[in-house]
N, C-alpha and C positions, 0 to 999 in steps of 0.2 A: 767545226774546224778546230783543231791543236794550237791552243794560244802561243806554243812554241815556234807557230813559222808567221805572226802577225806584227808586221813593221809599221803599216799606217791602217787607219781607219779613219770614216769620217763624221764630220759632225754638221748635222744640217743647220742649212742656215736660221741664226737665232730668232728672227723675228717672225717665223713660221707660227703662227698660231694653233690653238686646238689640241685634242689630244689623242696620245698615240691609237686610240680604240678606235677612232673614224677614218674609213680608207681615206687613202691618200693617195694621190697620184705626180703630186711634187719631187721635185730630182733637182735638188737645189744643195749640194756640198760643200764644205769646205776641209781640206784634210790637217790631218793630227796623227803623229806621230806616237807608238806604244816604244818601240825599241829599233833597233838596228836589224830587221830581219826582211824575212821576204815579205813584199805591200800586200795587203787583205783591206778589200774595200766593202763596204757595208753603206748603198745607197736606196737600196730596192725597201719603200715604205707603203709600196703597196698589198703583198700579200700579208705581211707583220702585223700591220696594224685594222686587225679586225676585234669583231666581236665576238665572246665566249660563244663557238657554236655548241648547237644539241645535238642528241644522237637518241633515238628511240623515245622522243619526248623528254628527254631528259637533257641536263648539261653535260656536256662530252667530258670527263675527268681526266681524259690519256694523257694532254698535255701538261696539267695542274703541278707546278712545282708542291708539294704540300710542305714544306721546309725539313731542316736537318736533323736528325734525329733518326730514333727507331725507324720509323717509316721508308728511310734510303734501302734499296737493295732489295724491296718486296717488289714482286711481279707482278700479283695476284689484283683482280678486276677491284678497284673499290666499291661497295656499295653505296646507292644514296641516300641511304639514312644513316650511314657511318661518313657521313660529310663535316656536320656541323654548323656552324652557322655566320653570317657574318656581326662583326660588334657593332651594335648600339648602344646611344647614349645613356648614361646613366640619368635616373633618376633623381632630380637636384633636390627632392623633399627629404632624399634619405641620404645627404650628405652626414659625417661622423669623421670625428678630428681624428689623423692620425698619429703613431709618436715616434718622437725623436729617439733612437736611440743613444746620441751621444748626451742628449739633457735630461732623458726619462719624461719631456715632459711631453703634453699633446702639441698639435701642430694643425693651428688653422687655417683648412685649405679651401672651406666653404664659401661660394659665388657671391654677390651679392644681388642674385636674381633666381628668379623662381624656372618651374618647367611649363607655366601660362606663357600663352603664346607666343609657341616657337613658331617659326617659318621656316619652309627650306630654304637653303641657299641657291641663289643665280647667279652661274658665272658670268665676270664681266662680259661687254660686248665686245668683238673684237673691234670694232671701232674707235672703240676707248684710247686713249693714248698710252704708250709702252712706257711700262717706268723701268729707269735702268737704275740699278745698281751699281754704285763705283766702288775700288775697291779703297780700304780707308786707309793705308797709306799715302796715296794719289790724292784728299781730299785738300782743294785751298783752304784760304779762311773764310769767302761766303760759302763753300759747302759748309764747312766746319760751322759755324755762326749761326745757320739754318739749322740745322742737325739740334745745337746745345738749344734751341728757341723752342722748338719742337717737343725737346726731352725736358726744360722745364714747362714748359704750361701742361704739360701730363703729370708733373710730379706735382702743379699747384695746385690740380682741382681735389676737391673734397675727399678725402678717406674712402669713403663710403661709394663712391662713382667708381662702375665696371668700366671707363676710362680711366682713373686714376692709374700712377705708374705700380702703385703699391697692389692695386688689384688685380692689373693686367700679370704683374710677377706672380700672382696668387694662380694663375692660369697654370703656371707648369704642375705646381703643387698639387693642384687638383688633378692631373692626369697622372701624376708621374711619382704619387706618395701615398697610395691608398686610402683617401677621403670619401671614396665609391666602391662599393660592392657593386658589381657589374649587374645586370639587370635579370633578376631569378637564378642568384645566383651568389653561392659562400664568398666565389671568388672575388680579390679586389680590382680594380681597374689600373693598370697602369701599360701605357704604351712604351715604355723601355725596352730594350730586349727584343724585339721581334718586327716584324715586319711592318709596324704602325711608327716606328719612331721617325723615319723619314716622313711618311706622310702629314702626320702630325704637326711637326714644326714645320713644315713649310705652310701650314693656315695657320697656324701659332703665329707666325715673321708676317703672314699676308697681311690680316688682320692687326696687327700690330702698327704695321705703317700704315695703314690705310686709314686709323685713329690717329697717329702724327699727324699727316698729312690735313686731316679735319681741320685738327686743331692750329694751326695756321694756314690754313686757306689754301694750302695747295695742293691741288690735285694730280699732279706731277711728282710730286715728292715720294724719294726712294732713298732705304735706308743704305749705309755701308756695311760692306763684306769684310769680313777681317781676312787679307790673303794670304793664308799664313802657306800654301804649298810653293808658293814664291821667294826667292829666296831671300828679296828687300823686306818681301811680308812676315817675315818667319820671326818679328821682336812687334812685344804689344804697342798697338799704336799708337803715335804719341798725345794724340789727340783726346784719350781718353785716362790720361795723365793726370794733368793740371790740377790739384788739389780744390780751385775753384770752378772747377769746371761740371754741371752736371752731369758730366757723363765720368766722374769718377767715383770711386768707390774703396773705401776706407779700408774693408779688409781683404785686399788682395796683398798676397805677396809684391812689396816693394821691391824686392832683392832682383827681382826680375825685368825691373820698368827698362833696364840697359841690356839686357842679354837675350840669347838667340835662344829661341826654345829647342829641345833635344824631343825627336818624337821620344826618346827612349826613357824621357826623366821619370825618375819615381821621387819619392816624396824625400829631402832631402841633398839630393843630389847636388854638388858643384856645379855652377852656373860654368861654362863654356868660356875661356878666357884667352887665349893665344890667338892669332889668327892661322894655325894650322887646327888648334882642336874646333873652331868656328868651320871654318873651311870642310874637315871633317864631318862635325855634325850634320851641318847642309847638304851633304852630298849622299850622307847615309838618311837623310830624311826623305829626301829627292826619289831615293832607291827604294825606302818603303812604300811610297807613292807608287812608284812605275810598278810594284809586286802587287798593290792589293785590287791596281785595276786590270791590269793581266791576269790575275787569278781567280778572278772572280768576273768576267763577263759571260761564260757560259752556262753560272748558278749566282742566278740574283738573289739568292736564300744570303750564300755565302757574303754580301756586299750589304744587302737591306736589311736583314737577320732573319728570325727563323717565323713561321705561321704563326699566326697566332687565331684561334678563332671565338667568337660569341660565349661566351659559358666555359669557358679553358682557363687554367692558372696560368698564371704571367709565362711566358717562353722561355724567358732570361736564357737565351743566345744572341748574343750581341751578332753584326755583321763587322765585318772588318772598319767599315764608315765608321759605325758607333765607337768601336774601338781606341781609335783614334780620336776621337772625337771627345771622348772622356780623358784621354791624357791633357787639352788643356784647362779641361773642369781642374783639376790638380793642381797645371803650374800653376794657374790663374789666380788661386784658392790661396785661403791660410796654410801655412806649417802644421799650425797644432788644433788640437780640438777648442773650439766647436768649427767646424769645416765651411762655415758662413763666408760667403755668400754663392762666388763659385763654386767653392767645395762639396756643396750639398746639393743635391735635386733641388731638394726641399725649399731652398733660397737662391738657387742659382739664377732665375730672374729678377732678382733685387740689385742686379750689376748691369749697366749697362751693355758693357761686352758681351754680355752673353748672346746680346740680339747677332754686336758683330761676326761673332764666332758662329755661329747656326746660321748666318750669312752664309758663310764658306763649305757650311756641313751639307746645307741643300744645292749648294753651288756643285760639290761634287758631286751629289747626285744628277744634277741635269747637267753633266759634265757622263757621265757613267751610261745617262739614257741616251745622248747621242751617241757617245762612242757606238751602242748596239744598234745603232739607227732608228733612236725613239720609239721602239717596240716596245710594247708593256710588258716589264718586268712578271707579272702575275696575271695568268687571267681568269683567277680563279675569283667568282664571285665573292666569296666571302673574305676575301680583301676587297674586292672593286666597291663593291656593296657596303662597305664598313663604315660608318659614320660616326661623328662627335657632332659637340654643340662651343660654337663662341660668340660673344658679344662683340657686334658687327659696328663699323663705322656712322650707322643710321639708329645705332641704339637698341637693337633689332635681335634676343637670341636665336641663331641660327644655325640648322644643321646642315652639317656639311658633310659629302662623301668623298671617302679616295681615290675614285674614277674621274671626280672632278678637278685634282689638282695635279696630273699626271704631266705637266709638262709646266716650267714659270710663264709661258706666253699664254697660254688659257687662264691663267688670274690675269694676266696684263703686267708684265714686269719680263726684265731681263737679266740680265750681268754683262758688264762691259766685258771687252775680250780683253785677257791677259794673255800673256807667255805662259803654256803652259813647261816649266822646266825640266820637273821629272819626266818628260818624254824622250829625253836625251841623252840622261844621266849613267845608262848601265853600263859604257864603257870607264867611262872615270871610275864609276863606282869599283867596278870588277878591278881595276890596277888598284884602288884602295885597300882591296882583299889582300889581293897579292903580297902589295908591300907588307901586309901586320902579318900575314904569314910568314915571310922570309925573315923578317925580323924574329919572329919566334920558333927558325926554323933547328932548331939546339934540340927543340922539344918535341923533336918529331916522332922518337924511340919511344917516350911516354907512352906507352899502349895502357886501355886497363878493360878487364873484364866486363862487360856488359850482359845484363839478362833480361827477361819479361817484368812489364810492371808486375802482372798479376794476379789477383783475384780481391786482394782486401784493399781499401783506400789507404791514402798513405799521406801523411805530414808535411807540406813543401816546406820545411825549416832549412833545407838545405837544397843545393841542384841534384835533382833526379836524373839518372839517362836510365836508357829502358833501348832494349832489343825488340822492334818492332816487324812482324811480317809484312810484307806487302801484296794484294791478291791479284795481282800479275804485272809481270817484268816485260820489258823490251815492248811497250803496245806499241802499236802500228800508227799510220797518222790518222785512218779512219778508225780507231778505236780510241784514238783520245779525243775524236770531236765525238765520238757517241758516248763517253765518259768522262767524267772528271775523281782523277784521285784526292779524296779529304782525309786528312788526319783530324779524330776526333778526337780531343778532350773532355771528359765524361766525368760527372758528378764532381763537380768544384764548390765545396763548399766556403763561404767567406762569410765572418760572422756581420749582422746587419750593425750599422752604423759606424761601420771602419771602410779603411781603403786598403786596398787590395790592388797589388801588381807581379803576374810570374810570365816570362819570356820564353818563347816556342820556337828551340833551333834544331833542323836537321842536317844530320852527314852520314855519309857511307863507311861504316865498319870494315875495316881494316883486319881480315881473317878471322874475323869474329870479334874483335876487339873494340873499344871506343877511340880512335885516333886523341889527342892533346888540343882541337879545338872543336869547339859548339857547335861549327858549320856554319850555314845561313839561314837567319831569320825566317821562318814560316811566318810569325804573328806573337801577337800579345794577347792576354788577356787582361782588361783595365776594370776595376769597379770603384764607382765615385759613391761615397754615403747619401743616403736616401732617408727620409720617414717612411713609416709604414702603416699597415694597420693594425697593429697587433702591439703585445709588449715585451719588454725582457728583450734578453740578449738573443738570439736564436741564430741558425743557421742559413741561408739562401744558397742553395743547391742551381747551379749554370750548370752551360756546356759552350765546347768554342769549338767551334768548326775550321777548317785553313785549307781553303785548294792547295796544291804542292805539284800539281803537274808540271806546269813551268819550273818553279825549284830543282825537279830534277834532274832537269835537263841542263840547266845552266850549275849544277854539280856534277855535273856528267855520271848521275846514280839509276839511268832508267833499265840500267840490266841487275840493279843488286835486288836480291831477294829479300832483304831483310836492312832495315835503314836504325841510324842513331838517334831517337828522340831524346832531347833533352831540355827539360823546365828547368828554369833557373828564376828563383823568388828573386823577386827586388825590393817588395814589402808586404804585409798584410800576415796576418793567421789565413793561411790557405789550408785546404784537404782537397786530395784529387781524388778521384772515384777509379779511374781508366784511360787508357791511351790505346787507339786502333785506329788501321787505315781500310777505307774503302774505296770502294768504287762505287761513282754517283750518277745513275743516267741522266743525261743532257736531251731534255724534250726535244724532240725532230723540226719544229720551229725554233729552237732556238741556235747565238750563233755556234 
C-alpha cells in the first residue's frame, strides 16, 4: 500500500503476549492515527506472523529484506551460500581495550566474567506479572524515591560486580566500541549502525531493570521512559536533575536542564527561548516524527537500519530511529571534548539518562511493530538467529537471541499509554511551512543553477545542492505499495572521535534551476564519538538511506523528473561519496 493514502492504523492491544513469529489468531485493536488521509487498517495477525518458510529444502530468501545498500534493485535468485550468517557472541577470552580517539588513550571495555558457563536464555513466562513502564515526567515522589533507591544500591556494590552501575555502563562499551573482534574474524563487534541496534538495547534496558528490581526486592519494578516525542516530554526530566540525586550526572550540558530539545540541534546551537520559537520547535519535532514513521513502514531497513551479518564489517547505516536517537546523545552531552558521558558510546552508560532515553528509543520501536500489526520486521534468520551474551538477574551469563525479544510483552513489560501527538501534527505543521515561506516570499526570483553531484567525493564545508534523477515519475498507487523510492547517501566519511551532523532537504527544481528554499526535510545524518579498535585519527565511511515517497507527495513533486537534493553541514569534517534515488521493492508480505 502508498503510505500516501494511510490515515489510521492500528495498534494491538498492549498486553498481548508472545512474539510476532507465532501464529496468532487475536483481533484485539486499538486505533492510531499516521495523518489526515484516507483510514488503512492493519489488524489481520494471522498470516504475518509466521515462520521463515523453506523452499526446496532450503530457506525461502524471496521475502528477506537483506538491507540498503548495493544489494536494492538486483533481481537475480540469491544463492545460499552467498547468505551469510547470523552473529554470535564473541568470545570474552579475547577481549582487547579499544581507543579513544579524542584522549589517544585505550578504553576498558573488558566484562568482568569469563565464556565458563553460559546458558541460554528463557523467556519469561507469560504468567509472570507485566511490568509497565511510566513515562518519567508523570513520575511522583514514591516513583521517584524508588527509582533514586534502586540506582544507588547499584552504584554501592563493589567495582568489580557484573551488577555494579559502573560495570553494567561497561555493557554498551563492550558492544558498541570494538573490545571484540567478532568470532573468526578481523572484523570488530559493534551493533551500531544496523539492524542489531534495536535489538540489542532493548536486553541491554531488559536486563538492566531486572538487576534493579533484585536489588530492592521488587519484582514489579519498571524503569522510566524519557518521553521526549511528547510535547510536555520534550525538556530533560527533572528528576534526574537534583545535583544530589543519584540519578544525576556531572557532565551533561546544564545549559539545557530548562530548555526544549530541537530535534534539529547540533553542537552549539541556541537553546529555544520565546514561546513562538518553543511552539515552533515542537511542532517541527512533531512533524519529524509523523515523516520517519510514514516513511518507513514498508522498509524496516529504513527505521531499524541496515543488515548486518556474522563475519561482516560494521553496516554503519543508521535507520531513521537511530538517527534521532543520537541527537540526544549530543544535547545531553558536553559542548567540548572529551564528549563524556552522553557524548560518547564509549561512556554514555555512566549517565543515568541514558537508560531513560533508550526507554523511549525502544518505545518507538514497539510503537513501529504495532503500527505494521506486530509482523516481524525481518525474517531472515540471520537476524532472528543473531545472538549476544548478558549478565542476568540470577547472576547467570546468558545468551540471548533476537527472535526472542521481538515484542516488550514476551520479556514481560510494557509502556503506559501516552498521547501519541505527532499523529496530528501535519496540518499545523504544513501552515507553519507556509507562513516562513510567505515571509520570505521577496526571495522567490533567487533562482541558481543546479548540477550532478558527480563522480569524485566532495567536502561538506558548505551546503551542497545536486540535480538529482529520479527512475520513475507519476507511479501509480499499486506501484508505490510494490515500491518504495530512497534517496541514498553514499560514502560519508567522518573522522572517528568527533561529531558529525549534515541535514537532507528536497524540492522540485524550478526549470532546471534550485528555487531560494531547501524544501522539506528528508532526514539527518547524526554521528555521536565512539572508541574503537584501532589507533590514530582515521576515517569511518556510512551511508544514509531516506524513503521520500510520501515527501513527494505532500511537495506535490511526484511528476518532476529530476528533484533538488540538498546537504546542509551543521557540524563535523564531513566527505560525501554520492547522492542517488532508487527504487526499493517492498516484499509481497509486507504492508
Amino acid at each position: 500500500m502508498s503510505l500516501s493514502h494511510l490515515a489510521t492504523t492500528t495498534i494491538s492491544n498492549p498486553t498481548i503476549s508472545g512474539s510476532p513469529l507465532r501464529k496468532s489468531t487475536r483481533n484485539t485493536c486499538g486505533s492510531v492515527r499516521l495523518s489526515n488521509r484516507t483510514p488503512y487498517t492493519s489488524c489481520e495477525l494471522n498470516k504475518q506472523n509466521q515462520e521463515p518458510t523453506t523452499h526446496n529444502g532450503g530457506i525461502d530468501r524471496r521475502n528477506v529484506l537483506l538491507g540498503l545498500g548495493g544489494v536494492y534493485g538486483a533481481t537475480a535468485t540469491i544463492a545460499n551460500n552467498a547468505i551469510g550468517a547470523p552473529m554470535v557472541p564473541p568470545n570474552l577470552a579475547t577481549c582487547h581495550p579499544a581507543t579513544d580517539d579524542e584522549t589517544k588513550l585505550p578504553v576498558a571495555c573488558c566484562p568482568p566474567y569469563s565464556s565458563a558457563n553460559i546458558v541460554d536464555f528463557k523467556p519469561p513466562s507469560s504468567s509472570e506479572p507485566l511490568r509497565v513502564r511510566k513515562a518519567a515526567h508523570k513520575y511522583n515522589s514514591d516513583d521517584i524515591a524508588k527509582f533514586e533507591a534502586a540506582i544507588a544500591a547499584m552504584k554501592a556494590l563493589p567495582k568489580d560486580d557484573p551488577w555494579s552501575f559502573g560495570q553494567q555502563a561497561t555493557i554498551h562499551c563492550t558492544f558498541c566500541n570494538g573490545a571484540f573482534d567478532q568470532v573468526n574474524s578481523k572484523n570488530l563487534l559493534q551493533i551500531h549502525g544496523s539492524w542489531f541496534f534495536l535489538p540489542w538495547h532493548r536486553y541491554y534496558l531488559y536486563f538492566w531493570e531486572k538487576i534493579l528490581g533484585k536489588l530492592i526486592g521488587d519484582d514489579t519494578f519498571a524503569i522510566p521512559f524519557w518521553n521526549w516525542d511528547s510535547p510536555k516530554g520534550m525538556y530533560l526530566p527533572k528528576m534526574y536533575q537534583p545535583s544530589s540525586s543519584p540519578l544525576s550526572d556531572d557532565t551533561r550540558n546544564k545549559d539545557h536542564y530548562s530548555s526544549v530539545i530541537d530535534y534539529k540541534y547540533s553542537m552549539n546551537d541556541p537553546n529555544p527561548s520565546t514561546p513562538a520559537q518553543i511552539d515552533e520547535v515542537v511542532t517541527r519535532n512533531l512533524a519529524e516524527l509523523d515523516s520517519i514513521f510514514k516513511e518507513t513502514l514498508q522498509l524496516p531497513a529504513l527505521f531499524m537500519g541496515k543488515a548486518q551479518r556474522g563475519g561482516e564489517a560494521a553496516a554503519n547505516a543508521q535507520g531513521r530511529n537511530e538517527g534521532l536517537h543520537n541527537v540526544f546523545h549530543q544535547w545531553v552531552g558536553p559542548l567540548e571534548k572529551p564528549y563524556h558521558n552522553m557524548g560518547n558510546f564509549a561512556t554514555a552508560g555512566k549517565d543515568p539518562v541514558f537508560y531513560g532515553h533508550h526507554g523511549n528509543v525502544d518505545r518507538m520501536w514497539d510503537i513501529y511493530s504495532k503500527l505494521r500489526g506486530q509482523k516481524v520486521e525481518f525474517r531472515d534468520p540471520d537476524w532472528l538467529e543473531s545472538s549476544f551474551i548478558f549478565y542476568d538477574e540470577n547472576r547467570q551469563v546468558v545468551n540471548v537471541k533476537v527472535k526472542d525479544c521481538l515484542t516488550p510483552e514476551s520479556l514481560r513489560y510494557s509502556y503506559a499509554p501516552e498521547p501519541l501527538a505527532w499523529t496530528t501534527i501535519r496540518r499545523k505543521y504544513k501552515k507553519l511551512q507556509n507562513a516562513a515561506q510567505t515571509r520570505s516570499a521577496g526571495d522567490s526570483l533567487k533562482l541558481k543553477p543546479v548540477s550532478e553531484f558527480g563522480s569524485a567525493p566532495r567536502n561538506l564545508t558548505e551546503p551542497i545542492q545536486v540535480l538529482v534523477q529520479r527512475p520513475k515519475t507519476s507511479r501509480t498507487k499499486d506501484e508505490k505499495a510494490d515500491s518504495v523510492e530512497v534517496l541514498f547517501i553514499d560514502g560519508i566519511q567522518v573522522t572517528h572521535g568527533s561529531t558529525a551532523r549534515f541535514d537532507v532537504y528536497v524540492s522540485q527544481p524550478i526549470a532546471g534551476l534550485a528555487g531560494p528554499h531547501n524544501g522539506e526535510l528528508a532526514g539527518s545524518f547524526v554521528k555521536v564519538p565512539h572508541a574503537h579498535g584501532g589507533s590514530g585519527a582515521h576515517k569511518n565511511v556510512s551511508s544514509l538511506e531516506l524513503g521520500i515517497s510520501t515527501l513527494l507527495e505532500e511537495i506535490d513533486a511526484e511528476s518532476s523528473q529530476k528533484l533538488v537534493v540538498t546537504l546542509l553541514p551543521r557540524n563535523g569534517d564531513v566527505v560525501v561519496g554520492g547522492v542517488q534515488i532508487r527504487l526499493v521493492d517492498v516484499d509481497d508480505d509486507d504492508l
